[in-house]
LUMVO-854768 format. One line per 4 residues: number of its first residue (from 1); for each residue x, y, z of C-alpha. Coordinates in Angstrom, 3 decimals. Example, Ala and Ser with C-alpha at 12.3 -4.5 7.8 and 13.67 -1.06 7.14 Angstrom:
1) 12.300:-4.500:7.800  13.670:-1.060:7.140
***
This chain:
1) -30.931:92.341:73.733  -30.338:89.619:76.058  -30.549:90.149:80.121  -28.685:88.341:82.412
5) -29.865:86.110:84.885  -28.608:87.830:87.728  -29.757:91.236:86.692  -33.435:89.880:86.346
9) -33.086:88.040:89.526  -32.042:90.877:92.064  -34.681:93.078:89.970  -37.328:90.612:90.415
13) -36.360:90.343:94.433  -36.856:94.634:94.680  -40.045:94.263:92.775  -41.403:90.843:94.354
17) -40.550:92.735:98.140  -42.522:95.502:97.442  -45.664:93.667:96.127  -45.266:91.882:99.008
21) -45.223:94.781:101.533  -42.279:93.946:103.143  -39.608:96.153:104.012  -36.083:94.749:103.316
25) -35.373:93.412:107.001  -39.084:91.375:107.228  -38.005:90.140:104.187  -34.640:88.874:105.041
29) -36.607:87.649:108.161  -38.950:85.494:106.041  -36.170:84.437:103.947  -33.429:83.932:106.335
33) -30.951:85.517:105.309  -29.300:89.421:106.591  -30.742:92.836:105.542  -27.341:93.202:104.286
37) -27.448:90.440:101.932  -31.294:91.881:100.966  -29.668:94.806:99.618  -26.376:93.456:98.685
41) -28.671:90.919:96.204  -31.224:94.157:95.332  -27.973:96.254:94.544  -26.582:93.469:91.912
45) -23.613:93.172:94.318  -24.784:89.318:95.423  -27.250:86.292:94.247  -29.589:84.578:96.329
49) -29.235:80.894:97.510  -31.464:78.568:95.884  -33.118:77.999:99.371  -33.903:81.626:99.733
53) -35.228:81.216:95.676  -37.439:78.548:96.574  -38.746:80.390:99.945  -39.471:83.522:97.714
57) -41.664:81.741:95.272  -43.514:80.317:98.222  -43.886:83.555:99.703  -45.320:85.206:96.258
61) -47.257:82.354:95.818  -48.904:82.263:99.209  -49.462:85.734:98.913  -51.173:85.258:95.129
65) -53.066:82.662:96.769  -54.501:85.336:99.561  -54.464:87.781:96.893  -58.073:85.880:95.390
69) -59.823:85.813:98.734  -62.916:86.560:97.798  -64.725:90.064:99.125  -67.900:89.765:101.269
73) -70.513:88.899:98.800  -73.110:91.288:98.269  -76.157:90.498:95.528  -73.913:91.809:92.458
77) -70.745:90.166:93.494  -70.301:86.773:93.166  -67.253:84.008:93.332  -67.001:81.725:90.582
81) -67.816:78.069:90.974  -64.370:77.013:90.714  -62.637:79.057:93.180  -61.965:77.054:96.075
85) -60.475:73.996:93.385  -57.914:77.003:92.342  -57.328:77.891:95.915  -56.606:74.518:96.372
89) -54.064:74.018:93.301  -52.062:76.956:94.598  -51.818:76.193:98.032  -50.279:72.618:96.655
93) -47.795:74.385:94.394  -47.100:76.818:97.294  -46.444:73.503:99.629  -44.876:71.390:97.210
97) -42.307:74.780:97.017  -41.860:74.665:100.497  -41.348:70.900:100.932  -38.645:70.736:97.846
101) -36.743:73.765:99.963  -37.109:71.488:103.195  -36.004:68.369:101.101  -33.126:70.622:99.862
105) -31.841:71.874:103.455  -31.938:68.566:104.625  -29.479:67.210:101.813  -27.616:69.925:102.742
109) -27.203:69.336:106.422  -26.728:65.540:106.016  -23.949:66.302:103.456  -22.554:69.120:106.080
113) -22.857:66.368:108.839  -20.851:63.705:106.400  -17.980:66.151:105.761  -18.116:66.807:109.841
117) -17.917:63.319:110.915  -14.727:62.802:108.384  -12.822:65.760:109.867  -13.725:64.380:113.112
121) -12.100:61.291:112.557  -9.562:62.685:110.629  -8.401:65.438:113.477  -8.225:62.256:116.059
125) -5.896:60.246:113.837  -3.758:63.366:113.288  -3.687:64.538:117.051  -2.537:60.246:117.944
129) 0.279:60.909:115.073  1.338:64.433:116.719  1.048:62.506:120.201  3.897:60.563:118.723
133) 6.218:63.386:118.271  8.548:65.293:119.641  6.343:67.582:122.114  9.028:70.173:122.912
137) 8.760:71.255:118.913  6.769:74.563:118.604  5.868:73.503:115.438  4.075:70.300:116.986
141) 2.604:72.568:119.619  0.965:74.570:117.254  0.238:71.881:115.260  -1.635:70.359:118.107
145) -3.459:73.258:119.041  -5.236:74.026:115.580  -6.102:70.014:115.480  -7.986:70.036:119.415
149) -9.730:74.008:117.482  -10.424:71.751:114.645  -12.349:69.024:116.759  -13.653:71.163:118.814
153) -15.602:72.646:115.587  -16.683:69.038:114.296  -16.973:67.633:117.900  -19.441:64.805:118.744
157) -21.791:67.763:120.080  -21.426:69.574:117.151  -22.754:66.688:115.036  -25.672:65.960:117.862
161) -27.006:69.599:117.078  -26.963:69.108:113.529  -28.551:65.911:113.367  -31.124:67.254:115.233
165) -31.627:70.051:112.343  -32.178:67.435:110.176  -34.398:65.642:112.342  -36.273:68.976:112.459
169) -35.996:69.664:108.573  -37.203:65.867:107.631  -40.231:66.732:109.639  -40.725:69.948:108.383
173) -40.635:68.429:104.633  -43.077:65.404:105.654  -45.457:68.023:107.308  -45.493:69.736:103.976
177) -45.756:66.576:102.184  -48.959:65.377:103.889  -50.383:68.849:103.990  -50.220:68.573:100.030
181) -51.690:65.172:100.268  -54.739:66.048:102.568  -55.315:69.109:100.428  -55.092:66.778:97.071
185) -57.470:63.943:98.074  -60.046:66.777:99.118  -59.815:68.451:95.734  -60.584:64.991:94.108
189) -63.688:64.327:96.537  -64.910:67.936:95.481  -64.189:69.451:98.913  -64.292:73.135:99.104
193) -61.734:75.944:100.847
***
C-alpha cells in the first residue's frame, strides 16, 4: 500500500511536535508560520513550505543532538570516547540545515525584490501614459488610482526594507556557514564539545 507524501508529512509534523514538547503555537513560533496553518498542515487540510521543512529538521535535529547530553557521570556510567566527535557531526548537519533554509529565503527575497523593482518601473511608465490621457474619463481616474496603490506597494521604501531582509538573511546564512566551519576544523584537530 503506498502513502502519500502529504499524509506522511502532516503525520510526521503531529508526531515530530510532540517529541519535541511543543504545543502547536511554540511551534508555529519556531517555525514561523500561524497556529492556524499548524493545524491546518496537522489536519491534512495544508502542506508546509519548504522553509518551514528545513526549520523542522533543524529543530529535531538540534533537539536529537541535546537528546545525547550525557548524565552526570557517576563510577558505573560512563560516555563513550567518541561522543563529543558525534556531537560535533550533528551540530554541522543541524547548521548546514539552517544555513541551506537561510540560503533559500534569501533567493527568495532577492527574486521578490526583482519582480518589485519591475512593477515599480512598470507602474511609472503606465501612470506617464495615463498622464497623457483624457483626465476627465472615470475610467482613467480609476485607472490612475490602482497604478499610484500599485507603487505605493513596490515603492522605493518598500524595496529599501526588503533589501535589508536580505542583508539580514545573507548574514544569517554566513553566520551559519562559519559556525559549521569553526566546528569542522575542531573536529579534525581532535577538539572536544
Amino acid at each position: 500500500m503506498k502513502i502519500s507524501g502529504k499524509k506522511t508529512t502532516n503525520s510526521h509534523l503531529a508526531e515530530a511536535r510532540r517529541k519535541l514538547g511543543f504545543t502547536q503555537q511554540q511551534l508555529a513560533t519556531e517555525l514561523g508560520i500561524s497556529r492556524t496553518m499548524v493545524v491546518m498542515v496537522e489536519q491534512h487540510k495544508r502542506n508546509l513550505s519548504t522553509d518551514a521543512l528545513l526549520k523542522l529538521a533543524a529543530l529535531e535535529m538540534s533537539r536529537e543532538s541535546l537528546s545525547i547530553e550525557p548524565t552526570p557521570t557517576t563510577s558505573t556510567t560512563r560516555m563513550p570516547a567518541n561522543y563529543s566527535h558525534v556531537r560535533g557531526r550533528r551540530t554541522c548537519t543541524s547548521l548546514l540545515i539552517q544555513e541551506a533554509a537561510s540560503d533559500l529565503k534569501c533567493r527568495r527575497l532577492k527574486a521578490g525584490l526583482d519582480e518589485m523593482v519591475l512593477q515599480y518601473e512598470r507602474t511609472v511608465k503606465w501612470i506617464a501614459v495615463l498622464d497623457g490621457m483624457d483626465a476627465g474619463s472615470s475610467t482613467i481616474k480609476r485607472q490612475r488610482e490602482a497604478a499610484e496603490a500599485k507603487l505605493a506597494r513596490n515603492s522605493l521604501a518598500a524595496q529599501a526594507i526588503l533589501k535589508h531582509e536580505i542583508a539580514l538573511a545573507e548574514a544569517q546564512a554566513e553566520l551559519f556557514r562559519n559556525m559549521r566551519g569553526h566546528i569542522n576544523n575542531e573536529l579534525e584537530s581532535g577538539a572536544k564539545f
